[in-house]
C-alpha positions in Angstrom: 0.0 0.0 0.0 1.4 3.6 -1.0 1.7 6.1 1.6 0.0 9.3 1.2 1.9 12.5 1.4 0.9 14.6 3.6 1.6 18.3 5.1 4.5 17.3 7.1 5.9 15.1 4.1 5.8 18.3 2.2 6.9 20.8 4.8 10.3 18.2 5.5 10.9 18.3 2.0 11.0 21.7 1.5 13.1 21.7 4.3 15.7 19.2 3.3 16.0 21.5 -0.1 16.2 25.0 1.6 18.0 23.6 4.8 20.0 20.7 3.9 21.8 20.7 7.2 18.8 20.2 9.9 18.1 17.1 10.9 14.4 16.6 10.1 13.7 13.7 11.6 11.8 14.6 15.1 9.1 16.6 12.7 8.2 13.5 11.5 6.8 13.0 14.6 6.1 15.9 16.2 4.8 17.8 13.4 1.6 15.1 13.1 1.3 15.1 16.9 0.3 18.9 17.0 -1.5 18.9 14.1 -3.3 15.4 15.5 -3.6 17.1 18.7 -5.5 20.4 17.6 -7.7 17.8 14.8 -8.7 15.9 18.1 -9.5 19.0 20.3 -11.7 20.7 17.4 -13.3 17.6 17.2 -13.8 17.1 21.2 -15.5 20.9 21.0 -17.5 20.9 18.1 -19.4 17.3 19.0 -19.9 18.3 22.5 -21.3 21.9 21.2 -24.6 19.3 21.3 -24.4 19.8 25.8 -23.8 23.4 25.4 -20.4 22.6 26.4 -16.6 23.3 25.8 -13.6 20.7 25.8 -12.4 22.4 29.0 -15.7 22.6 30.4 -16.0 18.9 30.1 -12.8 18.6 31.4 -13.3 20.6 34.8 -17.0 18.6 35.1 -15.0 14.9 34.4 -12.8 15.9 37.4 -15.1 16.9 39.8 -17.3 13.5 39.0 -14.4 11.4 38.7 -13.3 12.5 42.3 -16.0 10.8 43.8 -18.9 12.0 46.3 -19.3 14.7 47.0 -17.9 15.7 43.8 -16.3 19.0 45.1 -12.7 20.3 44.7 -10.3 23.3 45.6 -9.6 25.4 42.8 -6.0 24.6 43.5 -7.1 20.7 42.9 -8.6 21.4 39.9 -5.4 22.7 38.7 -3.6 19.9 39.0 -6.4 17.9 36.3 -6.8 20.8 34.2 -4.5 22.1 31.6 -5.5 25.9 31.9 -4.5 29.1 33.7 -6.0 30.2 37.6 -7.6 33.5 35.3 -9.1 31.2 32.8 -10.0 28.4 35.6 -12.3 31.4 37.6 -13.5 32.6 34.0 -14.2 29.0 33.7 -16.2 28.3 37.4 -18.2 31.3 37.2 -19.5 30.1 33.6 -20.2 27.0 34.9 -22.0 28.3 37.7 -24.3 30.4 35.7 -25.0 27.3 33.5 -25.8 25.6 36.9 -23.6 22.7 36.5 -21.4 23.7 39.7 -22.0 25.4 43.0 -19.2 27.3 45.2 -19.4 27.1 48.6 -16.7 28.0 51.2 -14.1 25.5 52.5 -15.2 24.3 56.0 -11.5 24.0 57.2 -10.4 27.4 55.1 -13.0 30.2 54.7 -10.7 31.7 52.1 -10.9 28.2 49.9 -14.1 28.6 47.9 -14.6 24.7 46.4 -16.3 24.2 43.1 -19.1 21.1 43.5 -21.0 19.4 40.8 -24.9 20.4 41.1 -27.2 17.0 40.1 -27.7 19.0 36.8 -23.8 18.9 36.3 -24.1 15.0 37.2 -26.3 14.4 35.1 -25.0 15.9 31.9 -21.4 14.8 33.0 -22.7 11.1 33.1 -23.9 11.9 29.5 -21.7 13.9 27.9 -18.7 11.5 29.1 -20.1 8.9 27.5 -20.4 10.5 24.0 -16.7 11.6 24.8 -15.1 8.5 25.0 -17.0 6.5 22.3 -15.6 9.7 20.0 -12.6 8.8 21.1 -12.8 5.4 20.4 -14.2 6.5 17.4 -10.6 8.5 16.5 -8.1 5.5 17.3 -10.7 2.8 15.4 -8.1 2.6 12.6 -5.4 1.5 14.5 -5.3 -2.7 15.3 -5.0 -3.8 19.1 -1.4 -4.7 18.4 -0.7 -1.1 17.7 -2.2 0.6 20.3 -0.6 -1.6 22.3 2.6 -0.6 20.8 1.5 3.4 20.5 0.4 4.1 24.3 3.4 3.5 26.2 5.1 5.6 23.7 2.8 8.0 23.9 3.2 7.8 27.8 6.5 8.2 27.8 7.3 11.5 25.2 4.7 13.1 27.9 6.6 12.0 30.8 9.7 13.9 29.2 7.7 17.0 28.4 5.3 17.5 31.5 8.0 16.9 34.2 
């Protein structure tokens, strides 16, 4: 079976002609994992447009529900499970609050702690919309065999090791 050419065949190439002298290779790779990883994420957000939701929505709602009862965190907890900024986590709470899908409510062992909880209508469109999610994901990877996701995850695993320590 031929391979198809793609962008990153055809930005390397132009490379290798203008730039004879840079090694190449690591584009290979890393040039299809960005462009795989905003393809995923536009994905992610326009399919769960359907719940009235955003990717990072989702994402702060999976955390609190995958925390267990009562489903409430610090801020600060959040952080560690979310991949934004503290401005853009508060932009994110209070629009989740106005969608009534979180509460606040002070921290009984820190006043100054306000913790975001999941209201039952958070549960309940969590428990859907996390559902959907991960059949779309499923849905992304259903080209590859068992064997190679096998082989892909750890690899996966361990490129994020290196650039998240």
């Amino acid at each position: 079976m031929e391979e198809k050419i793609d962008i990153i065949d055809s930005l390397i190439s132009d490379w290798n002609r203008e730039r004879p002298d840079l090694d190449s290779d690591a584009m290979h790779i890393v040039g299809r994992i960005l462009i795989l990883g905003k393809s995923l994420e536009k994905k992610a957000n326009q399919s769960l447009g359907e719940f009235g939701i955003h990717y990072t929505d989702l994402d702060v709602l999976a955390t609190l529900r995958r925390s267990g009862s009562p489903f409430e965190l610090t801020p600060k907890e959040l952080m560690q499970s979310v991949l934004i900024t503290s401005g853009a986590m508060t932009a994110l709470l209070d629009r989740l609050m106005a969608l009534e899908h979180i509460y606040r409510s002070p921290d009984p062992t820190d006043g100054r702690i306000k913790k975001a909880g999941l209201t039952k209508k958070g549960i309940e469109l969590i428990d859907k919309a996390i559902g959907f999610r991960f059949q779309e994901a499923q849905d992304s990877i259903a080209v590859l065999t068992k064997k190679e996701k096998d082989v892909l995850i750890p690899l996966l695993k361990k490129l994020l090791a290196l650039h998240t320590a």
